[in-house]
Structure formats: C-alpha cells, structure tokens
C-alpha positions as CSV (number, residue, x, y, z in Angstrom):
1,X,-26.7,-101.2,-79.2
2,X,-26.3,-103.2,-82.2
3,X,-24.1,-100.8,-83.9
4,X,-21.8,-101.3,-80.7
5,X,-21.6,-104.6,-81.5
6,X,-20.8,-104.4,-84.8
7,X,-17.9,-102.1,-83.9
8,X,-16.6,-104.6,-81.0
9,X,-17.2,-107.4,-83.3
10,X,-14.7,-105.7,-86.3
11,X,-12.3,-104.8,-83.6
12,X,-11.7,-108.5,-82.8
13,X,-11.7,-109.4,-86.1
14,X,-9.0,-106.9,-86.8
15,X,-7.0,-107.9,-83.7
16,X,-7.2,-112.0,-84.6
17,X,-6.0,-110.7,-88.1
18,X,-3.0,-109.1,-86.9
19,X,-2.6,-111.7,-84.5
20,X,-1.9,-113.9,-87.1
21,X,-0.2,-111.9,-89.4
22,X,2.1,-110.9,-86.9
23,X,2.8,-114.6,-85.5
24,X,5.5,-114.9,-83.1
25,X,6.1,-111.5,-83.1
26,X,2.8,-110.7,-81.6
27,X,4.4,-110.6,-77.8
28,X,7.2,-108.1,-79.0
29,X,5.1,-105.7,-80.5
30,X,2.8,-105.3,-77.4
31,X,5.6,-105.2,-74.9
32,X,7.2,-102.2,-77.0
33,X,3.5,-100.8,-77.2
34,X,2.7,-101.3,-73.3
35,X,6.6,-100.4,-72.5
36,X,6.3,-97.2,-74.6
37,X,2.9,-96.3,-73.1
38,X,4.4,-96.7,-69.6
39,X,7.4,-94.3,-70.3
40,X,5.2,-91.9,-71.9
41,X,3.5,-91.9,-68.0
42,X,6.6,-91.9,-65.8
43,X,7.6,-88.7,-68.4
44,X,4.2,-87.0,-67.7
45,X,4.7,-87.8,-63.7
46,X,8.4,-86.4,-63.6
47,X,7.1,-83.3,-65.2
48,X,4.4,-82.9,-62.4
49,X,7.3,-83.2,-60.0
50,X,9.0,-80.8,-61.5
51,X,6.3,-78.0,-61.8
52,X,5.4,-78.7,-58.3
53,X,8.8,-78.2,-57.3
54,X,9.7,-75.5,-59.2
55,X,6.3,-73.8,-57.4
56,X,7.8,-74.6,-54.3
57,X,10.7,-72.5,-54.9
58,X,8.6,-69.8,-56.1
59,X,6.3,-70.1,-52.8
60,X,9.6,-70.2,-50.2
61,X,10.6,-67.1,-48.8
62,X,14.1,-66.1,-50.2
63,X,15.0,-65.3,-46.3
64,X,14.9,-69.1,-46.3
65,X,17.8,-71.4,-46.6
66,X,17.4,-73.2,-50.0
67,X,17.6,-76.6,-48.3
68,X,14.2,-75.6,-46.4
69,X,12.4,-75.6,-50.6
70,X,11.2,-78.8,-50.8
71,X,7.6,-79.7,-51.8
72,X,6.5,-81.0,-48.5
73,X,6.9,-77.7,-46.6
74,X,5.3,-75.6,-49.1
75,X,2.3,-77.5,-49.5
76,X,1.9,-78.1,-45.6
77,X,3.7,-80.9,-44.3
78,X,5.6,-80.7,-41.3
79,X,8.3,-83.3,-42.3
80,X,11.5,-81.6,-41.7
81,X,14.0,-81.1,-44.9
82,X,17.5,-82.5,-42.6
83,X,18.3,-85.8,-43.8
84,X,17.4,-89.0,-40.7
85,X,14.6,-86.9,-39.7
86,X,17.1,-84.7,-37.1
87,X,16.3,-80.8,-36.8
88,X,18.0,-78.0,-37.8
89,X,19.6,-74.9,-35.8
C-alpha cells in the first residue's frame, strides 16, 4: 500500500513539474495527446468494420446479388439492403 502511494505521489510530482515547465503550452500538448489517442480508436474501429465486412462477403452466397452483402444480413438481421427500407424483386 505504501509503495502505491509513493508511486502516485511521484506521478503528481512529475505531472506539476511538467505542468510548469510546459506553461501555456500545457493545453496544446494534451489536446494533440487526447486528439491522437482518439484517432488511433476511430482507426482501430474502421478496421473492425472492415474485417466484418469483408467476412460478410466471404459468408454471402455468390448466387446472391452483391448489393444483398452487407453486414446486417450475414450476421442475422432482417433489415433489408434497398435504400428507404422498400423491398426488392
């Protein structure tokens, strides 16, 4: 327990440091660190999409049209693929 402290305690001290040193470029530097941390996640989520569609493809039937291999069919939905929710023929 006390060790944690210790390490919380030289954390701070390190952050009011740099806080300091840094001055009024403080807010800057931690919008470019929370900005680059939140690209890094949409990156990682666009690549998800893409596996999941690119297993779509792979699961569709190749008797089916191509506009029938979206993610939503393949993995169970019954929301149809025609734009304005109309059916096909």
């Amino acid at each position: 327990m006390l060790l944690r402290y210790v390490i919380a305690m030289g954390i701070a001290m390190l952050a009011i440091l740099f806080a300091v040193i840094l001055g009024d470029y403080g807010p800057w530097y931690l919008s470019w660190v929370l900005g680059t941390g939140f690209m890094i996640l949409v990156a990682a989520s666009a690549g998800v999409l893409f596996e999941a569609q690119e297993d779509a493809a792979k699961a569709a039937s190749p008797a089916e049209p191509t506009e029938a291999r979206d993610v939503a069919k393949v993995m169970g939905g019954a929301a149809s693929s025609a734009p304005g929710g109309r059916t096909r023929r």
